[in-house]
DRENLUMSE-461130 format. One record per residue (C-alpha): chain; x, y, z negated. Coordinates in steps of 0.05 Angstrom, whole numbers, plus 5000, padded with zeros to 4 digits. Layout:
N
+-----+------+-------+------+
| mol | east | north |   up |
+-----+------+-------+------+
|   A |    X |     Y |    Z |
...
+-----+------+-------+------+
//
This chain:
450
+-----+------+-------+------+
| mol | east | north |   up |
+-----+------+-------+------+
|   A | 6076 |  2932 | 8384 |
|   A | 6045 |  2867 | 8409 |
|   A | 5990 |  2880 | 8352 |
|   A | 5974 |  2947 | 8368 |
|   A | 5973 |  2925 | 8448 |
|   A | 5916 |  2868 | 8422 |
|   A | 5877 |  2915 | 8369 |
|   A | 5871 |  2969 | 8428 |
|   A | 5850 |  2917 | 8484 |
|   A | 5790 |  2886 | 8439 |
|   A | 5770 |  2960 | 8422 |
|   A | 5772 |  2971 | 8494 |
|   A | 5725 |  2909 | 8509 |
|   A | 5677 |  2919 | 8453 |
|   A | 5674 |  2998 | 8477 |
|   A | 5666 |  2980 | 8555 |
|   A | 5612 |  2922 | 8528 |
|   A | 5575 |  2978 | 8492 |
|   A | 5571 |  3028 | 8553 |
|   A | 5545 |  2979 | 8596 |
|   A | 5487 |  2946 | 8548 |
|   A | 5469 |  3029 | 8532 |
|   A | 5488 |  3070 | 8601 |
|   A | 5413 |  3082 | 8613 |
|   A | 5409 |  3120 | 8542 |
|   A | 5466 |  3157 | 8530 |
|   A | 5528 |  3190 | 8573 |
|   A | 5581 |  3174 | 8527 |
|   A | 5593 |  3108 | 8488 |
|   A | 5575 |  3097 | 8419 |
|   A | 5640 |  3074 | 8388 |
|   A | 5644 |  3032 | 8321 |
|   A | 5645 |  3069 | 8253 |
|   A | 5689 |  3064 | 8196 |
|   A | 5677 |  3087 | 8138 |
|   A | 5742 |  3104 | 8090 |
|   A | 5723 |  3103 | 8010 |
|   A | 5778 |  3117 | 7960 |
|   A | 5819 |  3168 | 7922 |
|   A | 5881 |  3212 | 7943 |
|   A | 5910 |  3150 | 7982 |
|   A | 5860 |  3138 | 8031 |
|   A | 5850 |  3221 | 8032 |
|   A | 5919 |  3227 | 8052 |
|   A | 5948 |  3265 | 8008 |
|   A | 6008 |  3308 | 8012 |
|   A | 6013 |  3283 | 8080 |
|   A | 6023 |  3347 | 8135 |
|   A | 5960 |  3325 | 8177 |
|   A | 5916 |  3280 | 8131 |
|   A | 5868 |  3277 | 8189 |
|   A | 5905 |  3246 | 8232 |
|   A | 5967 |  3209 | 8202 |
|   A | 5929 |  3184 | 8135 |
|   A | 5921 |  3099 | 8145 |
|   A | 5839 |  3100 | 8160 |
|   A | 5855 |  3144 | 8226 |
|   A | 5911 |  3094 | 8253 |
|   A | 5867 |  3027 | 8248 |
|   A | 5836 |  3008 | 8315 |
|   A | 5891 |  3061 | 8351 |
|   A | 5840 |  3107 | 8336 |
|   A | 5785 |  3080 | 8387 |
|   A | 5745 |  3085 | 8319 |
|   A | 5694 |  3131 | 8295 |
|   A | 5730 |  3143 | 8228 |
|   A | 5696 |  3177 | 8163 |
|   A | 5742 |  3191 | 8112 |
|   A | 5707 |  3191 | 8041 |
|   A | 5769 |  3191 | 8010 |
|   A | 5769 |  3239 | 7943 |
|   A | 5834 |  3256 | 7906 |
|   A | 5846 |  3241 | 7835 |
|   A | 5772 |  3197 | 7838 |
|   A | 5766 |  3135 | 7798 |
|   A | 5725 |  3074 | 7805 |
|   A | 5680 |  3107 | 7759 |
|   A | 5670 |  3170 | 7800 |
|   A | 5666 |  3134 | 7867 |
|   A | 5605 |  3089 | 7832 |
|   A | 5569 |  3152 | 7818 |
|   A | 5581 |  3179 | 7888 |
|   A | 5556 |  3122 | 7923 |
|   A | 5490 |  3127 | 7879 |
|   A | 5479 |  3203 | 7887 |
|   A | 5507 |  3231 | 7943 |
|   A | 5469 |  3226 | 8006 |
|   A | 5530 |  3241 | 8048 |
|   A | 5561 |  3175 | 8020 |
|   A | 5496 |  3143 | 8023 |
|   A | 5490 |  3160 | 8097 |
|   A | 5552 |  3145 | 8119 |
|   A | 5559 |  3073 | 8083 |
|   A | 5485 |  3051 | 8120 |
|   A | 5513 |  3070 | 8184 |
|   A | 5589 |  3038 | 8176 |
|   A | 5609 |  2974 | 8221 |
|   A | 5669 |  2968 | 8177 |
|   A | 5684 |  2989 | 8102 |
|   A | 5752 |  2999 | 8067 |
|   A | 5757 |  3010 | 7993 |
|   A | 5825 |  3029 | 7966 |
|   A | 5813 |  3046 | 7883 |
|   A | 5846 |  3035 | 7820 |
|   A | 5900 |  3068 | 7823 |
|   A | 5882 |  3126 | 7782 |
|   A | 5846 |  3089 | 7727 |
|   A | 5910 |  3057 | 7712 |
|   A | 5956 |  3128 | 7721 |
|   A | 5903 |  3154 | 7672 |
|   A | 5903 |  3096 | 7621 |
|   A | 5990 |  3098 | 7625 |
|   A | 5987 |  3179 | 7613 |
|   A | 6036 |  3173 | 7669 |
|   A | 6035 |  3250 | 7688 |
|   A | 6053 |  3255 | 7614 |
|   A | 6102 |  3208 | 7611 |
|   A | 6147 |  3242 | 7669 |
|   A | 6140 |  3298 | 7637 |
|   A | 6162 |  3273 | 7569 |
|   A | 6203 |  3201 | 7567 |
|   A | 6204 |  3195 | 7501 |
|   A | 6133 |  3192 | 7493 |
|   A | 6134 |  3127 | 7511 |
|   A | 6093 |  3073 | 7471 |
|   A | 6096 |  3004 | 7506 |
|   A | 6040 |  2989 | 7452 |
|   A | 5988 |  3036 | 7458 |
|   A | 6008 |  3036 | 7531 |
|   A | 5982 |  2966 | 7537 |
|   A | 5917 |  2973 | 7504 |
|   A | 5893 |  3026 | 7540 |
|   A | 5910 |  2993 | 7611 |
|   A | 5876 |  2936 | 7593 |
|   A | 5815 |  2972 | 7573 |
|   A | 5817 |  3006 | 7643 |
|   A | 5816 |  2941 | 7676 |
|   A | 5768 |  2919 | 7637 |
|   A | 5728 |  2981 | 7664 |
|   A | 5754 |  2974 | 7734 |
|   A | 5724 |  2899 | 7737 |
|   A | 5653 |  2922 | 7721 |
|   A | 5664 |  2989 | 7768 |
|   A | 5680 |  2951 | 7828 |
|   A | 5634 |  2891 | 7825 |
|   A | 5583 |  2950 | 7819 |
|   A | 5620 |  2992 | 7892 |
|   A | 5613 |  2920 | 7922 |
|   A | 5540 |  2914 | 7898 |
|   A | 5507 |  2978 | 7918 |
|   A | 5540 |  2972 | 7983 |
|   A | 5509 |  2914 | 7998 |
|   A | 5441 |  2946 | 7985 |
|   A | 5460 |  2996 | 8043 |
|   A | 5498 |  2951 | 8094 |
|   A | 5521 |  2881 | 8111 |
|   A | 5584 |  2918 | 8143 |
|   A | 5648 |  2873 | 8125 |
|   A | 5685 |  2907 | 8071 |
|   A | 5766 |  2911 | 8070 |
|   A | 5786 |  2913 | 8000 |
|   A | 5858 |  2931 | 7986 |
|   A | 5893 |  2913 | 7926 |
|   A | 5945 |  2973 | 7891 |
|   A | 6017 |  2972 | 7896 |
|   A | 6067 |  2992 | 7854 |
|   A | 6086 |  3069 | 7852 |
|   A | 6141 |  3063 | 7800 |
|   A | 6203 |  3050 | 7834 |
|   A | 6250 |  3004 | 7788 |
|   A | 6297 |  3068 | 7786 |
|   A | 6256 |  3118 | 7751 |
|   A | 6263 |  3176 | 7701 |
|   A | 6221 |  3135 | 7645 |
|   A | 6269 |  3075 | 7652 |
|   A | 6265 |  3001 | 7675 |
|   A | 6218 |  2973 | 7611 |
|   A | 6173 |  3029 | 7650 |
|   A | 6177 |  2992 | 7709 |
|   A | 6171 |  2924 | 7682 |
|   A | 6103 |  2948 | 7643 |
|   A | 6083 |  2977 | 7711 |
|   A | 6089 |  2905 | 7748 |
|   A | 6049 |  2863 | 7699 |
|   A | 5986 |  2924 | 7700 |
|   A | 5983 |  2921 | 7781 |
|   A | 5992 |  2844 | 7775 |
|   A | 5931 |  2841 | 7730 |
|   A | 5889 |  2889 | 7763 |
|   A | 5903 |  2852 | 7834 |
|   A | 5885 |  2790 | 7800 |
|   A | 5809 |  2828 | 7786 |
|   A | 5809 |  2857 | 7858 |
|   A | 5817 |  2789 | 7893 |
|   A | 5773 |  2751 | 7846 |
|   A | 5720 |  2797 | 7861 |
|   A | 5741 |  2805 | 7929 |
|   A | 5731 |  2729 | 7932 |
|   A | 5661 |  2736 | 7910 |
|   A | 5636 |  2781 | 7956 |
|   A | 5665 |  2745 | 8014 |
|   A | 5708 |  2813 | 8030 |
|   A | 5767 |  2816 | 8071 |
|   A | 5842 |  2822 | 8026 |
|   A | 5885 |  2872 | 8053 |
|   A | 5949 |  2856 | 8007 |
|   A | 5989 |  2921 | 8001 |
|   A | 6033 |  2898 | 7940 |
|   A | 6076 |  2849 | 7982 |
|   A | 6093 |  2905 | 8033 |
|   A | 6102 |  2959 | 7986 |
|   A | 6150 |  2912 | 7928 |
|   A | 6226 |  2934 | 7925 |
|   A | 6208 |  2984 | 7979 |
|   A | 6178 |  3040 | 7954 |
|   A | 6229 |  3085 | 7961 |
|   A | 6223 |  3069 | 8044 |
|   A | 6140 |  3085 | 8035 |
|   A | 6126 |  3131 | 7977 |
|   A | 6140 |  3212 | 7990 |
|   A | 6199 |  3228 | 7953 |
|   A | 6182 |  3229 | 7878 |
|   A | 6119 |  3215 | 7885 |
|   A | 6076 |  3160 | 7876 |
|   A | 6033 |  3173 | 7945 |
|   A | 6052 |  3143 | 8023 |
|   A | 6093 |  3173 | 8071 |
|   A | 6075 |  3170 | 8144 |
|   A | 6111 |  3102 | 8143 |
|   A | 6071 |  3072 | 8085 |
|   A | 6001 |  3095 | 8116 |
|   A | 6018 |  3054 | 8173 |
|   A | 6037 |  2993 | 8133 |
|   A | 5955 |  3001 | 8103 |
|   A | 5932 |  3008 | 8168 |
|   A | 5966 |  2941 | 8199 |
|   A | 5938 |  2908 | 8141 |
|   A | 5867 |  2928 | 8154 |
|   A | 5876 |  2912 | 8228 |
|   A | 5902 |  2838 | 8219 |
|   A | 5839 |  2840 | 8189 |
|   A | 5804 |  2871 | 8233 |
|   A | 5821 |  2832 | 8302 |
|   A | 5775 |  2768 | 8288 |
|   A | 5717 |  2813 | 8276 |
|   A | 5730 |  2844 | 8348 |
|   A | 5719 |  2781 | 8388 |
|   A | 5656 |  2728 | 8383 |
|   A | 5664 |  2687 | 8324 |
|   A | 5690 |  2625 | 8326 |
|   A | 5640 |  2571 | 8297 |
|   A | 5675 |  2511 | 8255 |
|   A | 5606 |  2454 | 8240 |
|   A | 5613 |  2408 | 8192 |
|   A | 5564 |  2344 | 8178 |
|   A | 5565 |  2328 | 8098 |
|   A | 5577 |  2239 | 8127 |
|   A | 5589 |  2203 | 8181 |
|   A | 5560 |  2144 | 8152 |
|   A | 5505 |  2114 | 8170 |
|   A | 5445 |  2142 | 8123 |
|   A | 5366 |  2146 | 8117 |
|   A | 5378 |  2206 | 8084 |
|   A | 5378 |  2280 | 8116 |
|   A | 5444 |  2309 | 8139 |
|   A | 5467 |  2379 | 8108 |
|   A | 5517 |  2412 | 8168 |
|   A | 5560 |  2467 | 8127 |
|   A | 5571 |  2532 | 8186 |
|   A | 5634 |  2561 | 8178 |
|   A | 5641 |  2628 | 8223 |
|   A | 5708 |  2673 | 8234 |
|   A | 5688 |  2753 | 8218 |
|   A | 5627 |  2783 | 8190 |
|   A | 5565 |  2749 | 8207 |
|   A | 5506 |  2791 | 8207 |
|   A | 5475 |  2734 | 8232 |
|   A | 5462 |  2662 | 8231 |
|   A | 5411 |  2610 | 8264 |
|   A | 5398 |  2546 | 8292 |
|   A | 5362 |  2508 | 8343 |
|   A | 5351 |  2435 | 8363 |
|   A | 5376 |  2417 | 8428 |
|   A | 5439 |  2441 | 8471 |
|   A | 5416 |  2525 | 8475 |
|   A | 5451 |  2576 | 8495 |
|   A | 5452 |  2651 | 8465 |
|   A | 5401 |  2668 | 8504 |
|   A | 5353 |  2624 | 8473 |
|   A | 5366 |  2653 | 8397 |
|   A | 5342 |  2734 | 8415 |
|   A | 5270 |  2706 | 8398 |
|   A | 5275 |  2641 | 8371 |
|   A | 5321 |  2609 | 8313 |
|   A | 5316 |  2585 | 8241 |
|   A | 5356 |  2627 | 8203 |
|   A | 5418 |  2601 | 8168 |
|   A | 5431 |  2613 | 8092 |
|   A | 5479 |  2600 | 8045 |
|   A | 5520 |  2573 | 8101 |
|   A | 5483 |  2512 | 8112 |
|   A | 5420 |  2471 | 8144 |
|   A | 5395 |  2400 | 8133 |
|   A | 5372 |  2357 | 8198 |
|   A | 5326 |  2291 | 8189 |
|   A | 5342 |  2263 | 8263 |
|   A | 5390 |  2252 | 8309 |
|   A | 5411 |  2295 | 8364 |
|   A | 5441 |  2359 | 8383 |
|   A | 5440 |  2422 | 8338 |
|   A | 5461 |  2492 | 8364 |
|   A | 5490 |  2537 | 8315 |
|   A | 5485 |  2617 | 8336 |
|   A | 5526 |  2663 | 8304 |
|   A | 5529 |  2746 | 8314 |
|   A | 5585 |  2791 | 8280 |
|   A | 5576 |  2861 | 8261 |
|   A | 5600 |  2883 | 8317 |
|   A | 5549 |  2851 | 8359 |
|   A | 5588 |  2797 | 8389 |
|   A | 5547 |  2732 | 8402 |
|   A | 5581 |  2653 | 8402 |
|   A | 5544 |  2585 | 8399 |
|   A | 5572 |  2520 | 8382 |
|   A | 5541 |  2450 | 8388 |
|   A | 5546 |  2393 | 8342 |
|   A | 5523 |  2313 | 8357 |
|   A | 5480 |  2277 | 8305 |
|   A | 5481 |  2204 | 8309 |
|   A | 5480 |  2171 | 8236 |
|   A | 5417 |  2178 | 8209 |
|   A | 5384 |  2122 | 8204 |
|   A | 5297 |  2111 | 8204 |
|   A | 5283 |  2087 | 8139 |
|   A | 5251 |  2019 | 8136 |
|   A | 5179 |  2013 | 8134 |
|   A | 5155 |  1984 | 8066 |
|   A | 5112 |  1927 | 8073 |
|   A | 5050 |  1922 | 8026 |
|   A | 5049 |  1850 | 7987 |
|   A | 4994 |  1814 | 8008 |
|   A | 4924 |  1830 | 7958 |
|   A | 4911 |  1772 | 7925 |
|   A | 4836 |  1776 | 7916 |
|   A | 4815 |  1739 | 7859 |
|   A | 4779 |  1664 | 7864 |
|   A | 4709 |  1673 | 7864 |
|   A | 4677 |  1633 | 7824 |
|   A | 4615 |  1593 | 7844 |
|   A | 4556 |  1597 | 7792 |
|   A | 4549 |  1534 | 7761 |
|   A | 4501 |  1491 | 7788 |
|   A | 4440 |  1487 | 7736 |
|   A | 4402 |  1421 | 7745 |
|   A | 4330 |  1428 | 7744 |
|   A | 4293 |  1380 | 7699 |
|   A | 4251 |  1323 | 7746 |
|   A | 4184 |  1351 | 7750 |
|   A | 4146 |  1296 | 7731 |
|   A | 4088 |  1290 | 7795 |
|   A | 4027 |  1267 | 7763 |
|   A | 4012 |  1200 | 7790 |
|   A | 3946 |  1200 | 7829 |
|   A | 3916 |  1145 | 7811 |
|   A | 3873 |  1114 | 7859 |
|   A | 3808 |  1099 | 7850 |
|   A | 3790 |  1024 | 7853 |
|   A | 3764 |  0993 | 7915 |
|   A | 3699 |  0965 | 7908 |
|   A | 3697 |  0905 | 7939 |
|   A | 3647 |  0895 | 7972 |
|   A | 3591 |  0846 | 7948 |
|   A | 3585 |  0780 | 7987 |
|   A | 3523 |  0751 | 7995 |
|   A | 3523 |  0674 | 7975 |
|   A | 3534 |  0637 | 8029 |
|   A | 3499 |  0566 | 8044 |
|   A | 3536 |  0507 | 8041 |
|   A | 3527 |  0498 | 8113 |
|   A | 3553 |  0566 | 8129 |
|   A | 3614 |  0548 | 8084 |
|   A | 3624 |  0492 | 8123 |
|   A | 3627 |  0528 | 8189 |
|   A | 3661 |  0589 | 8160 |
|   A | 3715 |  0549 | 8115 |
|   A | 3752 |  0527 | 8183 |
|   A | 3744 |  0593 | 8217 |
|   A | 3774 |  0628 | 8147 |
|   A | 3832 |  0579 | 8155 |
|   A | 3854 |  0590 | 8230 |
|   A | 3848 |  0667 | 8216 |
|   A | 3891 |  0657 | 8157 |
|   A | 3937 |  0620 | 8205 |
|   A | 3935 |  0664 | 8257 |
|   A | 3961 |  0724 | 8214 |
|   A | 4011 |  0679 | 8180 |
|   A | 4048 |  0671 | 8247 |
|   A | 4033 |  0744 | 8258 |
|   A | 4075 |  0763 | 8205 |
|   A | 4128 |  0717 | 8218 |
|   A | 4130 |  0749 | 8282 |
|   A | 4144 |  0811 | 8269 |
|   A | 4182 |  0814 | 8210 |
|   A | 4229 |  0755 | 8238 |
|   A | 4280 |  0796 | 8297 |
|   A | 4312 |  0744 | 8333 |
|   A | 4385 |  0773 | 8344 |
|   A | 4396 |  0792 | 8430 |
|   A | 4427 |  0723 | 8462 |
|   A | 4447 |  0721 | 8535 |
|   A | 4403 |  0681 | 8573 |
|   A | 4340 |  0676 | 8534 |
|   A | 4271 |  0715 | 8560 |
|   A | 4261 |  0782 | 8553 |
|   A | 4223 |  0813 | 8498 |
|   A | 4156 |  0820 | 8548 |
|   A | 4147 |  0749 | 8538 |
|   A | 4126 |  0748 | 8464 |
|   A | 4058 |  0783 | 8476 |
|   A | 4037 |  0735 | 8537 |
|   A | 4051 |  0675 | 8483 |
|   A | 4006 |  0705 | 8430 |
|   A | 3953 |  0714 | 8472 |
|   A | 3951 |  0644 | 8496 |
|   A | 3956 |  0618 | 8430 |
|   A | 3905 |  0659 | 8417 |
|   A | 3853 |  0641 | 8477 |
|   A | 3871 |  0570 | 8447 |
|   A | 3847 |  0578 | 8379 |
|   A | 3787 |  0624 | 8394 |
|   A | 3774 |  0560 | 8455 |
|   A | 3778 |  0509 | 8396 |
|   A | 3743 |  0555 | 8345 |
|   A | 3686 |  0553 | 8406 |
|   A | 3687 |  0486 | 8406 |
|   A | 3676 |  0483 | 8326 |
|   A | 3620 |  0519 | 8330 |
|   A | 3578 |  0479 | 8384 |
|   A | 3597 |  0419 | 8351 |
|   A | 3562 |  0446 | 8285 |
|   A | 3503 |  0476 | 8322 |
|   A | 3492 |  0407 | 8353 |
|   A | 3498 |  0372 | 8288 |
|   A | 3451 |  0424 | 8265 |
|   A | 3395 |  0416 | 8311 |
|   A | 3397 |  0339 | 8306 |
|   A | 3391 |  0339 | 8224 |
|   A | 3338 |  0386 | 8238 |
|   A | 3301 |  0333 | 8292 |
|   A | 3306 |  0288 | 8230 |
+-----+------+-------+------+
//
């Protein structure tokens, strides 16, 4: 009761959430769809009011808009085909906010001859028996990876996939090694339905467990089909299921280290329900931010290069909207690379070619012609001779003069004294060369009076 009380309160919610975002468009809410697909279970049959008492009416205490596609006697072969050609199946599958799929069953019943078999125990051939169910599976494998395929093409709607039970009660008319062969063809088929299940990231409803050691409680009386009871046991299956995808998703973020790196980050999204949608934001957002904005999620995961705060958005197929937040702090800048140093190479000086001497022609200079001197008298010789010898002096003491320096001595005369000493020397010798010359003149004039 406590389940039913929950399912109907979040149908309740998502309906009243729906009339208010659409009360300007329409009079009367739009309520979810489900759409049923199966064979004579999901159809209901031999119940007394299939519409309303077969399992795909009583999930979401029928606050669901419920299409039953349900076909009696169908295989997974014949529901393939339907789902590829008719536009009523076509239709309803694109417009579904939730799927269940309940086949298999009559490949198997068809593979066992089981009609044939209650009507005839003795026909009975554990053998052959075995080879043709496993052929079946074998079929029912490709079938229903194919279902789970082409519905994907229509719709992103999450898909409730149920796995068989067993009809064959252990007390039966063909006899308990019937039963035993019964248990290990459902165990083997459920093992196909889950894998693929697994796959296609569809929700397990598990009706085996229920339905084991109790079919006499959930089958009509010899038959191999529900009662009222067992519909209701598929339909609490489906929604369990069905209650996380009725309330926002809860977001689970996980970073791929914690340690300290230069490398980028990968954060794995993990999301309760069916997302329809996924996206992500740096910085602390809220939904509001992702109706035009967002980089899309896929795969379940995004890779950050810097620190900070990432917002994760996440929408189910029911519409419902949830963020969650998660703090970056590890990565590291990655150190900038110095360049070595560019060792340019020596450069080399040209060596230095010695020019050969240019040999200067030597001017030679022409020689002086001296010039011709008249011969003298002896008396002229005599007068000249002395005057020849004190200019000969004279320069002699020139020279010494000026080649001699007499090193600077503290109290000694200045160097203005030298030229006043010269020129009385020389006043001196020009006064005695004066004299000379009268002398000779007067000597002259008196050999002359002779």
């Amino acid at each position: 009761m406590k389940l039913k009380r929950l399912v109907l309160l979040l149908i309740t919610l998502l309906l009243a959430s729906t009339l208010f975002s659409s009360f300007a468009l329409a009079n009367e809410p739009t309520r979810p769809s489900l759409v049923a697909l199966g064979d004579s279970i999901t159809y209901g049959y031999g119940l007394g009011n299939p519409g309303s008492e077969a399992f795909p009416y009583l999930i979401g205490e029928d606050q669901l808009n419920v299409t039953n596609l349900g076909v009696p006697g169908a295989t997974s072969a014949d529901l393939l085909e339907a789902l590829q050609t008719q536009p009523s199946f076509i239709q309803a599958v694109q417009n579904a906010n939730v799927i269940t799929l309940n086949i298999g069953s009559n490949d198997l019943l068809q593979a066992s001859n089981f009609a044939g078999l209650v009507t005839d125990p003795t026909s009975f051939d554990p053998e052959t028996l075995t080879m043709n169910v496993a052929l079946a599976i074998g079929a029912l494998n490709s079938n229903l990876q194919t279902i789970i395929s082409t519905i994907r093409q229509q719709t992103q709607a999450p898909i409730i996939l149920y796995t068989l039970y067993n009809p064959i009660p252990l007390e039966n008319p063909i006899g308990p090694g019937f039963y035993a062969l019964a248990e290990e063809m459902i165990f083997n088929t459920n093992n196909v339905i889950k894998l693929i299940g697994s796959r296609s990231h569809s929700f397990i409803a598990d009706a085996y467990s229920p339905y084991t050691n109790q079919q006499l409680n959930y089958l009509l009386p010899y038959d191999v089909h529900p009662n009222p009871a067992g519909h209701q046991v598929l339909a609490n299956l489906a929604n369990q299921l069905l209650v996380p995808l009725l309330v926002p998703s809860s977001i689970e973020l996980t970073a791929s280290t914690s340690e300290q790196t230069s490398d980028p980050i990968t954060i794995a999204v993990s999301a309760s329900g069916q997302a329809t949608d996924m996206k992500w934001l740096q910085g602390e957002k809220a939904v509001a931010d992702f109706q035009e904005e967002g980089n899309i999620i896929t795969d379940g995961e995004f890779q950050v290069t810097e620190n900070g705060t990432y917002t994760v958005y996440v929408k189910n197929i029911f519409g419902y909207e949830s963020v969650n937040l998660i703090n970056i702090t590890n990565i590291q800048e990655p150190p900038i690379d110095e360049e070595p140093p560019v060792e340019e190479p020596p450069i080399e000086e040209p060596p230095v070619v010695e020019e050969p001497p240019v040999d200067e022609p030597v001017l030679e200079e022409p020689p002086t012609e001296l010039p011709v001197e008249e011969e003298e008298t002896e008396e002229e010789a005599i007068v000249k001779k002395p005057a020849q010898n004190q200019k000969k002096a004279i320069n002699k003491e020139k020279k010494k003069s000026e080649t001699i320096v007499t090193p600077i001595k503290k109290n000694k005369l200045p160097n203005t004294a030298t030229p006043m000493y010269n020129y009385m020397g020389s006043g001196i010798l020009l006064l005695l060369l004066g004299m000379i010359l009268l002398t000779v003149q007067r000597f002259r004039r008196k050999t002359q009076s002779l």
